[in-house]
N, C-alpha and C positions, 0 to 999 in steps of 0.2 A: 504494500500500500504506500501512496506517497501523498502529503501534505506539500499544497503550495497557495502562492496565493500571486494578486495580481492587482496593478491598477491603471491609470489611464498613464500615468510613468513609467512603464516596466513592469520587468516580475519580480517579486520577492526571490526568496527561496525555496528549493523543492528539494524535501528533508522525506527521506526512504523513514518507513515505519512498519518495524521489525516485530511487533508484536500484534495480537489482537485488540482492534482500537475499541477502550471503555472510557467512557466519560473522565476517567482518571490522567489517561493518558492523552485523551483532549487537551484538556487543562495545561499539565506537560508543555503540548506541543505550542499553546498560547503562549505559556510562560516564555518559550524558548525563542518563538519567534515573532510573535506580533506586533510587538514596540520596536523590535530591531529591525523589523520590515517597513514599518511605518517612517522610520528613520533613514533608512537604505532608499525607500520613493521620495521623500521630502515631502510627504506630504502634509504636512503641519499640523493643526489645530482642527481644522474641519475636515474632518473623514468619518466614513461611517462604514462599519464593519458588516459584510454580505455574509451568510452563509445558509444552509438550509435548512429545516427542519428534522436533520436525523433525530433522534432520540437522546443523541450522546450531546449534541449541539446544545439541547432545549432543556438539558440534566440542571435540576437547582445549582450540582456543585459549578456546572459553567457556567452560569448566571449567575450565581454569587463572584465568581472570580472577574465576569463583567463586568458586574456594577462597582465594585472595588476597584478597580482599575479604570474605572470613564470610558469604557469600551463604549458607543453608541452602535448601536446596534439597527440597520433596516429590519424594520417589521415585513414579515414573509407568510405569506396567509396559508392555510395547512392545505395538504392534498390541491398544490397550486402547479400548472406548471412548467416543465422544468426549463426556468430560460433565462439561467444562473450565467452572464456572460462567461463566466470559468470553463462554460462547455465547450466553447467555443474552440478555445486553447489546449483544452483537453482533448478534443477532435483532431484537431495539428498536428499534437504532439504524436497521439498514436499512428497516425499517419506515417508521419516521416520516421519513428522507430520501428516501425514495422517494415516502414522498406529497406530499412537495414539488415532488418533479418537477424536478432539477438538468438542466440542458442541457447543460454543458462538466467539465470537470475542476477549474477551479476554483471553480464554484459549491460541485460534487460535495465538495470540501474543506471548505468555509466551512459548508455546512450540515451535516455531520458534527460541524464545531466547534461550532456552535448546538444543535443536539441533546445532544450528549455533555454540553455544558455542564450541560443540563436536566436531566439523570438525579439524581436526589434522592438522598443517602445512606442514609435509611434505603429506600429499595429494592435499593441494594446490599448493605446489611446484611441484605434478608430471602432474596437471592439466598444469601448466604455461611450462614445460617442453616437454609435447607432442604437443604446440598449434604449434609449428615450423613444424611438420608434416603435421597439420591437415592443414597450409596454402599452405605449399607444394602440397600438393595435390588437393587444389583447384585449386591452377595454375594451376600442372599437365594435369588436366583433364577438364580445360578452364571455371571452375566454374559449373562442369557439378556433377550430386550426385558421392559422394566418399565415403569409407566405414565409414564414422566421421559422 
């Protein structure tokens, strides 16, 4: 499993996760990286933290670790869906490691790392730039399929 993240500046980090994810190890991976990624985009004072309604996401213990920390967090409506622009980048990525053709699990890492590297900022930026559309149009059309 991998933890990453991403914003209209680039990608954060993309941190391999070597255990079965519990809301404990969420937490963890907050700890480890969310300030330090926040500081790695510049993204300053007003950012607001996307993710989605797993279980592990919605657990008290992460929400408590939220709210202590001034995480702000986008409200994400349940059984909503999925058009988490993160998909987007995760669509890419398996793309182009796939056409590498990894044989083991830790090539399967390494070239994740290689790729992820590659992804340019302003393509992150035009991801986070069309998402204003893409939710447009779900309203539009009552959450009904739209061309996104």
């Amino acid at each position: 499993m991998l933890w990453w993240c991403f914003a209209a500046e680039g990608t954060g980090p993309l941190d391999k996760i070597d255990v079965i994810m519990r809301k404990e190890h969420y937490v963890d991976i907050l700890k480890q990286h969310l300030k330090t990624s926040v500081r790695k985009l510049k993204l300053g004072r007003k950012w607001v933290f996307q993710m989605d309604n797993d279980p592990k996401h919605t657990s008290k213990v992460v929400a408590k670790w939220l709210k202590e920390n001034k995480v702000k967090i986008l409200d994400w409506p349940s059984q909503s869906p999925d058009f988490n622009p993160i998909e987007n980048l995760w669509a890419d990525l398996k793309k182009h490691v796939r056409a590498r053709r990894p044989t083991n699990l830790t090539q399967l890492h390494q070239l994740c790392q290689e790729e992820w590297a590659k992804i340019h900022p302003t393509y992150c930026g035009k991801i986070v730039e069309g998402y204003l559309k893409r939710l447009t149009q779900v309203k539009l059309f009552k959450g009904n399929a739209t061309k996104y």
